[in-house]
C-alpha positions in Angstrom: 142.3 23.5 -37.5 145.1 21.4 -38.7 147.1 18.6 -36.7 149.8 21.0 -35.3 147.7 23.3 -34.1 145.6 20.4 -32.1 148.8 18.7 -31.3 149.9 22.0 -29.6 146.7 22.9 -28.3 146.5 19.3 -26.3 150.1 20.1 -24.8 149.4 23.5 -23.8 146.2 21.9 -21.9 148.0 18.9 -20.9 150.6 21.0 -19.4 148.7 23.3 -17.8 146.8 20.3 -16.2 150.0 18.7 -15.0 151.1 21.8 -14.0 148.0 22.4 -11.6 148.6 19.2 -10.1 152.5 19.7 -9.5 151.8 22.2 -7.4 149.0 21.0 -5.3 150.9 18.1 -4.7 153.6 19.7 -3.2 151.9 22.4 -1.3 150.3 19.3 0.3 154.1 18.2 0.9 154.9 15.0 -1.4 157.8 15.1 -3.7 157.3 14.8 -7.7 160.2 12.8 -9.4 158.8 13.6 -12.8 156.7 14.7 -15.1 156.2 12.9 -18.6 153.9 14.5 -21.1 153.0 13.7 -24.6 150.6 10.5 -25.6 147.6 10.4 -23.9 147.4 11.8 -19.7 150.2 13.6 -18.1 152.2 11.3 -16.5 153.4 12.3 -12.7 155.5 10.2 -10.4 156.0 10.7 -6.7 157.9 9.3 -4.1 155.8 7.1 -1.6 154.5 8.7 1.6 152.6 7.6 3.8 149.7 9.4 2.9 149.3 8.0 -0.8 146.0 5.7 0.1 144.2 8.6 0.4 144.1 8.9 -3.3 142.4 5.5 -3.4 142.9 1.7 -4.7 145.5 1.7 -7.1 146.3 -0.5 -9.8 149.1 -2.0 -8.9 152.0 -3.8 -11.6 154.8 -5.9 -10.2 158.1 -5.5 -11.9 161.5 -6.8 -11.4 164.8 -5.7 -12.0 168.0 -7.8 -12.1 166.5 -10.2 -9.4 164.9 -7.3 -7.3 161.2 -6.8 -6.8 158.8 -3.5 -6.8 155.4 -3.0 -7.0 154.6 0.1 -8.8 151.1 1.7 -7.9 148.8 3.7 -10.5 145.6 5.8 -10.1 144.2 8.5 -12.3 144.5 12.1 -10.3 143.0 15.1 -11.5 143.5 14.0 -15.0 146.5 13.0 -14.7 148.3 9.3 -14.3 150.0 9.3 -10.6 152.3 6.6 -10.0 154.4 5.9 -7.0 156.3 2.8 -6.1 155.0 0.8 -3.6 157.1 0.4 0.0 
């Protein structure tokens, strides 16, 4: 098998995983801001709710932005990065 056909075979899968985990997020009612795939897990971000502890501790990274502050939170879901930012 050469590298094209691995490297397409990993996006296929690595879009099909994000894709199964798109949906189920949002049939459970949280709202996906996007959806990064290439190196390494699909990426997903979401905005916070609530309900996003019940995916666990996250790592969390503080950044800052022209003098503001966020935290931005991180846990591995289904196979996939989640990331929110932190109210």
């Amino acid at each position: 098998m050469g590298e094209r056909d691995m490297s397409q075979s990993y996006m296929i899968q690595s879009l099909q995983k994000a894709t199964h985990v798109v949906n189920r997020l949002q049939r459970e009612g949280y709202t996906v801001e996007k959806v990064l795939l290439g190196e390494g897990r699909p990426k997903i971000k979401i905005s916070w709710h609530p309900r996003c502890r019940e995916f666990g501790e996250p790592a969390v990274v503080s950044k800052g932005n022209n003098g503001s502050h966020y935290e931005k939170a991180m846990v591995e879901f289904e196979g996939c990065q989640l990331s929110w930012t932190v109210r």
